[in-house]
C-alpha positions as a Markdown table, in Angstrom:
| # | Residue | x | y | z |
|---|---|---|---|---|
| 1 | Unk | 0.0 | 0.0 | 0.0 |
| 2 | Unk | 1.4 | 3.7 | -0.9 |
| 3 | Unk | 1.0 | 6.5 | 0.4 |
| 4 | Unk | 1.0 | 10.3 | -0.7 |
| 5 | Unk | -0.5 | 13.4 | -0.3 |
| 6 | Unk | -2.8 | 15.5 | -3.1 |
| 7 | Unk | -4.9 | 18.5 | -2.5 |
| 8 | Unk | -4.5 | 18.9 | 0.9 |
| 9 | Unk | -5.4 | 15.1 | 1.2 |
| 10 | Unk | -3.6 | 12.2 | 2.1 |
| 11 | Unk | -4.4 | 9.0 | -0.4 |
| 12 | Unk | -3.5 | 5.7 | 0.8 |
| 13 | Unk | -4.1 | 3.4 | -2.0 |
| 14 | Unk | -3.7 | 0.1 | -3.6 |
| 15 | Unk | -4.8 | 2.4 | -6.9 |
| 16 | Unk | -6.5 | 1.4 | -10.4 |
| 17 | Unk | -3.6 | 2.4 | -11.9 |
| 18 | Unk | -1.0 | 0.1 | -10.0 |
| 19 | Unk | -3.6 | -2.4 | -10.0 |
| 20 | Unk | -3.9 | -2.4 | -14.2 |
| 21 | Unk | -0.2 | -2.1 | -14.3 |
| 22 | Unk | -0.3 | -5.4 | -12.8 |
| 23 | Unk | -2.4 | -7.3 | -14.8 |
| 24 | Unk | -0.8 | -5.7 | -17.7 |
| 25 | Unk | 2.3 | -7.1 | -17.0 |
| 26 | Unk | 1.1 | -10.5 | -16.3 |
| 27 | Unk | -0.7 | -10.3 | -19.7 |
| 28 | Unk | 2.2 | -9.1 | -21.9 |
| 29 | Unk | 4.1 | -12.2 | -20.6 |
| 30 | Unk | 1.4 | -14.7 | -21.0 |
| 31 | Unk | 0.7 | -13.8 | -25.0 |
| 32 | Unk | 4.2 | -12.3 | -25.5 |
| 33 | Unk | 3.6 | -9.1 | -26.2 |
| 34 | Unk | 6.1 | -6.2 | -26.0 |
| 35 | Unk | 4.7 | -2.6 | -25.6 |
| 36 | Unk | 7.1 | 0.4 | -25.1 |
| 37 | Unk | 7.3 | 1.7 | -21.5 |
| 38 | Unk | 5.1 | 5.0 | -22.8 |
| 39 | Unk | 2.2 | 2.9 | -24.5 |
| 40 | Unk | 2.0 | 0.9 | -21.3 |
| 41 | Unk | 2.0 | 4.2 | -18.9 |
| 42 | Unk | -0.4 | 5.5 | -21.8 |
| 43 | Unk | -3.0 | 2.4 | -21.6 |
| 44 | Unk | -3.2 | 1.8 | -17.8 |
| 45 | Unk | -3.8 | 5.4 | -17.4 |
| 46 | Unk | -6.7 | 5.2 | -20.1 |
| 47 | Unk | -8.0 | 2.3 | -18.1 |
| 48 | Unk | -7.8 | 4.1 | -14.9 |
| 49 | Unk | -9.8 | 7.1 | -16.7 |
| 50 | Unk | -12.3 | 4.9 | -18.3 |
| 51 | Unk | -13.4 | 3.2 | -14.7 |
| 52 | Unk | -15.5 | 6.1 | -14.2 |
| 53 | Unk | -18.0 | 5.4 | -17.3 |
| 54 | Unk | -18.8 | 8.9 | -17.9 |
| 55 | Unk | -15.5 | 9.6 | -19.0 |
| 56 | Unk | -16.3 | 7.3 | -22.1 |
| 57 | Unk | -18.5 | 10.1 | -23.6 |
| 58 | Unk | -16.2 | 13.2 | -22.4 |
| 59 | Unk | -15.3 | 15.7 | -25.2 |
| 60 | Unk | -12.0 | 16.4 | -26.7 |
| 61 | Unk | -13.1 | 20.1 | -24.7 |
| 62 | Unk | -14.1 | 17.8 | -21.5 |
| 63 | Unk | -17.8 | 18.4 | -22.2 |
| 64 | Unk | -20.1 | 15.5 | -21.7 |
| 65 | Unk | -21.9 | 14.2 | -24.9 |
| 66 | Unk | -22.8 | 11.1 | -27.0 |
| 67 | Unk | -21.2 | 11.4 | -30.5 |
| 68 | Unk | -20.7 | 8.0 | -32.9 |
| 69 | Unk | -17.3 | 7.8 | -33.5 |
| 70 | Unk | -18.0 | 8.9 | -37.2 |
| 71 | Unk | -19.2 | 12.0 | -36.4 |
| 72 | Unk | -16.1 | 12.6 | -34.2 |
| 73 | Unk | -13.6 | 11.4 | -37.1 |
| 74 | Unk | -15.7 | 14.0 | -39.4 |
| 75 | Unk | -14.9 | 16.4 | -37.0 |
| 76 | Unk | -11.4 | 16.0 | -37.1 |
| 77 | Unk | -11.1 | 16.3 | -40.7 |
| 78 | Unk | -12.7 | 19.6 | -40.6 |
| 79 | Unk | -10.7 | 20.9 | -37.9 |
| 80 | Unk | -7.8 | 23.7 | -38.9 |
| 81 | Unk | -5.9 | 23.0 | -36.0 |
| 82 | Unk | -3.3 | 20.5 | -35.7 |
| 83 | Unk | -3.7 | 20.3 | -31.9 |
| 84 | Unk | -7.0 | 20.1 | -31.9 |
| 85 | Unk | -7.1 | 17.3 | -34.9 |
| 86 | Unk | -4.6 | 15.7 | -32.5 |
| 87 | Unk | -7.2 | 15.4 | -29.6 |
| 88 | Unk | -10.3 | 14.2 | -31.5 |
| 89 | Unk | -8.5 | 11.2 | -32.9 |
| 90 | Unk | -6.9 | 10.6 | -30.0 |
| 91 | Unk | -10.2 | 10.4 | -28.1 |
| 92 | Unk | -11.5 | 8.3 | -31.0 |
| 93 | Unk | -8.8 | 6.0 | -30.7 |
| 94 | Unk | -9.1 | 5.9 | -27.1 |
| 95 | Unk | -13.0 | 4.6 | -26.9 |
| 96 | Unk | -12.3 | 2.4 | -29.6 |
| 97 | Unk | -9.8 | 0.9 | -28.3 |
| 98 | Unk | -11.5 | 0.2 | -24.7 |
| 99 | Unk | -14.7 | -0.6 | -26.2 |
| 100 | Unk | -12.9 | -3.4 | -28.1 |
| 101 | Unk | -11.0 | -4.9 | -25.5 |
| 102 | Unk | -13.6 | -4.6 | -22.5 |
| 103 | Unk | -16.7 | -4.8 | -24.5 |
| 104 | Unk | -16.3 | -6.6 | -27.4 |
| 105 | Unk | -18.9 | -9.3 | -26.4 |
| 106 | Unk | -21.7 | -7.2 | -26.2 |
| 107 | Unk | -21.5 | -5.7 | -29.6 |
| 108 | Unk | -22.0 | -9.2 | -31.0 |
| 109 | Unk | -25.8 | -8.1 | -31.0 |
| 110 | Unk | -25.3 | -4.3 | -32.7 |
| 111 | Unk | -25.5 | -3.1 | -36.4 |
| 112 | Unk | -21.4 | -1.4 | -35.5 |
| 113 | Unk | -19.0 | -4.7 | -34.8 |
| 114 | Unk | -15.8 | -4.9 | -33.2 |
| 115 | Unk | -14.7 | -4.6 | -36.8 |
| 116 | Unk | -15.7 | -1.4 | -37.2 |
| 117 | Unk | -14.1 | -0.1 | -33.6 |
| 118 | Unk | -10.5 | -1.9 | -34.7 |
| 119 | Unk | -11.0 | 0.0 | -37.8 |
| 120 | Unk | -11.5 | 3.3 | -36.0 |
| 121 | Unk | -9.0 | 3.0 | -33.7 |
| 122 | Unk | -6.3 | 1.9 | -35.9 |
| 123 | Unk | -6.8 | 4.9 | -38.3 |
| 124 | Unk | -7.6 | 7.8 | -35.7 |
| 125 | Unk | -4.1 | 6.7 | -34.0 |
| 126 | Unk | -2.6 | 6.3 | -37.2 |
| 127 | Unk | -3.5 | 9.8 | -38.5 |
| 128 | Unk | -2.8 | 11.3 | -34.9 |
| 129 | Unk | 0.9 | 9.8 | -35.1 |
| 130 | Unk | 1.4 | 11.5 | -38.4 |
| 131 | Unk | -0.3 | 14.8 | -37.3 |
| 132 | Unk | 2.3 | 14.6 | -34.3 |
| 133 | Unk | 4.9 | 14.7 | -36.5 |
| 134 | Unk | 4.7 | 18.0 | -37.3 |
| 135 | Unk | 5.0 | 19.7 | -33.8 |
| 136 | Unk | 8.2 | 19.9 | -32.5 |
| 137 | Unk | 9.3 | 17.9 | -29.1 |
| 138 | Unk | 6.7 | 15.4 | -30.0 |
| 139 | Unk | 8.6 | 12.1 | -30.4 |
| 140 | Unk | 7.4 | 10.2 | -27.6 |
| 141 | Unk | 3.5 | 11.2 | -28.7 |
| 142 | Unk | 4.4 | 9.9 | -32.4 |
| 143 | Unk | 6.2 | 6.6 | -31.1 |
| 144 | Unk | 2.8 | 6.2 | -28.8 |
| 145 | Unk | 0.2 | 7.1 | -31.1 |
| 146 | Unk | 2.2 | 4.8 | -33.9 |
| 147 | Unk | 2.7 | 2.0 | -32.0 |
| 148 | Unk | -1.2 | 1.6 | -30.5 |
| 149 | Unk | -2.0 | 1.9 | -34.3 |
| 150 | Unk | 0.2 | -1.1 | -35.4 |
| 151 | Unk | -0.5 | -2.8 | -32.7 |
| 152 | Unk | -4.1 | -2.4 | -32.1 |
| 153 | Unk | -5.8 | -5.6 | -32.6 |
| 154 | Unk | -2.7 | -7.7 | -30.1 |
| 155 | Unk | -3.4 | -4.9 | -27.1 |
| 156 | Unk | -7.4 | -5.3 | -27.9 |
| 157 | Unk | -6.6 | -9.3 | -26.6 |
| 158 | Unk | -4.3 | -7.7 | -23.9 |
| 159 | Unk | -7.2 | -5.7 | -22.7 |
| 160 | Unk | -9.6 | -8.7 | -23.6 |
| 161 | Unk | -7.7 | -10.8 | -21.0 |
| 162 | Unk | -7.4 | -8.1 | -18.7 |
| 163 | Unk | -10.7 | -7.7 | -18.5 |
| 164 | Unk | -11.1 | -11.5 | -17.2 |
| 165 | Unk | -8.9 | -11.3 | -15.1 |
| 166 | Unk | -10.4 | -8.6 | -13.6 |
| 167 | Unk | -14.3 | -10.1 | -14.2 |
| 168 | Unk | -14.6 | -6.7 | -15.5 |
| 169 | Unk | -17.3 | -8.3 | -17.7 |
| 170 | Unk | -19.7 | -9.3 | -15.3 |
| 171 | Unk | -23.0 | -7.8 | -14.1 |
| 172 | Unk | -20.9 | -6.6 | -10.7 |
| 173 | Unk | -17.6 | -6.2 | -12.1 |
| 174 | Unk | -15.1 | -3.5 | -10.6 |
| 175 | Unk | -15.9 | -0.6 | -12.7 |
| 176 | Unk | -19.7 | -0.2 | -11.9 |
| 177 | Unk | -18.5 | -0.8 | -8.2 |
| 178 | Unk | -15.5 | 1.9 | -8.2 |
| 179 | Unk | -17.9 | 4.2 | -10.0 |
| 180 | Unk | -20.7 | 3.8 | -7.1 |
| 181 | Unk | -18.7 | 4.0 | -4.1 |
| 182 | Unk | -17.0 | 7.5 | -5.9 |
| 183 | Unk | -20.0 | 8.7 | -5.4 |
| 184 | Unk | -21.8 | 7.3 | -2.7 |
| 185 | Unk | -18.5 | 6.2 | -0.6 |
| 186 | Unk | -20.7 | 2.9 | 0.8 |
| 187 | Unk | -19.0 | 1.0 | 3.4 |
| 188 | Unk | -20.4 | -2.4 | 1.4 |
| 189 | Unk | -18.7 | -1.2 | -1.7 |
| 190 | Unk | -16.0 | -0.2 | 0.0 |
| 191 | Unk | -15.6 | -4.0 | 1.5 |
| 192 | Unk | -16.3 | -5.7 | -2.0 |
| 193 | Unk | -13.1 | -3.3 | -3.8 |
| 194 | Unk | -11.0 | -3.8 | -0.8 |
| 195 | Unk | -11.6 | -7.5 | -1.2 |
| 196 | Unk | -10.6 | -7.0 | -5.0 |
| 197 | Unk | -7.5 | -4.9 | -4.1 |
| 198 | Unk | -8.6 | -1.9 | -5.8 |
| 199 | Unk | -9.6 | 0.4 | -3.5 |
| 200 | Unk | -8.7 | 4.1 | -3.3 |
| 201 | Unk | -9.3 | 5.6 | 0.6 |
| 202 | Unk | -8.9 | 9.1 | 1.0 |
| 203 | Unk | -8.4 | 10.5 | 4.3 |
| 204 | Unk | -8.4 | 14.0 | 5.0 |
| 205 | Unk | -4.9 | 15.4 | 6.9 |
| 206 | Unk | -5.2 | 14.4 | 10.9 |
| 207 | Unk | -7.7 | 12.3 | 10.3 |
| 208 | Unk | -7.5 | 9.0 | 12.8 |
| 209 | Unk | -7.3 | 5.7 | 10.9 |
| 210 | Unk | -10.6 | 4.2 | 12.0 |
């Protein structure tokens, strides 16, 4: 367990994000998979964003709406700004990405496939690595962005197994828990993540370990 202070709070925490590393690790070894040290930091902290479901339909802007990954690619081709072309694919290639590795069993039964999401996400981090090329100080971003593209479809079977392993897929998996006890900080919640190994306490400065 770690501990560290943040906003005038001290956060003891076995977190999401050391908790994804993890798995991730594990995973890369089972199917043999070698990811850059940047992808990796770049994926668990996409998965530690995405456990909070709301931020699946946050704006490149951080404003909350539903838009079909079409729309959002259109978007980006109309866009004068490099920057901001930047930001919608990366979002694109973002939901894509996590759609296909956590969800990919439920859109068996939709009109859009998983095909359609690989697509997506392959080109949006495709174009985004190429757009990156033309800012300066942006090797890291390009290597990233490049390397999720090529990749895509092997870390969609990473993710795929990290979501069993995590039962993420179930009808009580971990990230409708984490997201309920964010907001209503339920002792029972509490229990079932700190069972899992997952959980996040925050304790104000002073405060007595009860």
């Amino acid at each position: 367990m770690t501990t560290r202070k943040k906003e005038g709070k001290i956060l003891k925490d076995t977190s999401p994000s050391l908790h994804f590393k993890e798995l991730i690790d594990r995973v890369k070894t089972n199917q043999n998979l070698h990811i850059n040290d940047f992808t990796q930091f770049y994926i668990v902290d996409l998965l530690s964003r995405f456990l909070l479901t709301q931020n699946l339909f946050l704006s490149e802007k951080k404003k909350f709406e539903e838009e079909p990954l079409a729309l959002k690619l259109y978007r980006a081709l109309e866009e004068r700004s490099i920057e901001e072309k930047i930001a919608i694919l990366k979002q694109i290639g973002d939901v894509a990405l996590y759609i296909s590795g956590f969800f990919s069993e439920s859109l068996a039964k939709k009109i859009v496939d998983i095909d359609y999401y690989i697509s997506m996400g392959e080109g949006a981090y495709g174009a985004a690595s190429e757009l990156a090329k033309r800012k300066e100080n942006k090797e890291i971003v390009v290597d990233v962005f490049k390397e999720l593209s090529v990749k895509f479809k092997k870390i969609v079977d990473l993710l795929t197994e990290v979501s069993e392993l995590s039962e993420l897929t179930t009808d009580k998996d971990l990230i409708r828990i984490y997201e309920k006890w964010t907001r209503t900080k339920s002792p029972r919640l509490k229990k079932k993540l700190i069972e899992k190994g997952i959980i996040p306490v925050f304790r104000k400065i002073g405060e007595n370990n009860s």
